[in-house]
C-alpha positions as CSV (number, residue, x, y, z in Angstrom):
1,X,0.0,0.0,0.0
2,X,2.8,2.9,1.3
3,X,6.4,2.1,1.0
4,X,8.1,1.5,4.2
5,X,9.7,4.3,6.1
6,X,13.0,4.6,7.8
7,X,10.6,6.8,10.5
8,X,10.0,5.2,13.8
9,X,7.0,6.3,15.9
10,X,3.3,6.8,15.8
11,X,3.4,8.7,12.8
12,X,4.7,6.5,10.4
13,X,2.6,3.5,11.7
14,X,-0.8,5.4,11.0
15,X,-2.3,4.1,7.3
16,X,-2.6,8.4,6.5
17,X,0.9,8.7,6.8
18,X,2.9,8.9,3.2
19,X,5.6,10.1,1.6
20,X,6.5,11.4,-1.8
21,X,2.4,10.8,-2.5
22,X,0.7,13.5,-4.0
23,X,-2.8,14.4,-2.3
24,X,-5.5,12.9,-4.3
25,X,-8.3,14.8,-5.9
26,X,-10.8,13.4,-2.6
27,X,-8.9,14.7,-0.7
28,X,-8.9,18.3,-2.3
29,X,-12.4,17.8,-2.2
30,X,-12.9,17.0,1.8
31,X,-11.0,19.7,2.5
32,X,-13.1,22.1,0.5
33,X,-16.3,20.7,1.8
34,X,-15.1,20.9,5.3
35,X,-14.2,25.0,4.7
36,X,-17.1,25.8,2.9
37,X,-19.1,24.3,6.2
38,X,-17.1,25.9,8.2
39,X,-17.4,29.5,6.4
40,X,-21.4,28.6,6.6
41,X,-21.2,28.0,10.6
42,X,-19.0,31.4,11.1
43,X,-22.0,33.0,9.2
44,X,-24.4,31.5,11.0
45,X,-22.9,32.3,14.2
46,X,-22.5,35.7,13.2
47,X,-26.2,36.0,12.2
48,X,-27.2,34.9,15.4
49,X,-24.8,37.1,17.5
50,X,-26.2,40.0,15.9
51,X,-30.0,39.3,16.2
52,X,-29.5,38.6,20.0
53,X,-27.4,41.8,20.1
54,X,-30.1,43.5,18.4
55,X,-32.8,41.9,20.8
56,X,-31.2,42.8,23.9
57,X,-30.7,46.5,22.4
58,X,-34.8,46.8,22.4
59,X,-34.6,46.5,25.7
């Protein structure tokens, strides 16, 4: 599957460890997903912040 390593510890015994491997395209795409969901909970957040901040302000 990986070539071996010349690496001892944790690291190199976990299967997502690899060298001299280009990323592959899934991965590309997890990360993208997982920053666009993130980017979509930071705006969400933010939405909410400012409606409670604008709640409390009526008061």
């Amino acid at each position: 599957m990986h070539e071996e390593s010349d690496r001892e510890g944790p690291a190199s015994k976990s299967p997502s460890f690899r060298r001299h491997n280009p990323p592959d395209a899934s991965d590309f795409r997890s990360r993208l997903a997982i920053g666009a969901h993130a980017l979509l909970i930071s705006l969400a957040a933010g939405a909410v912040t400012a409606l409670l901040s604008g709640a409390l302000r009526a008061f």
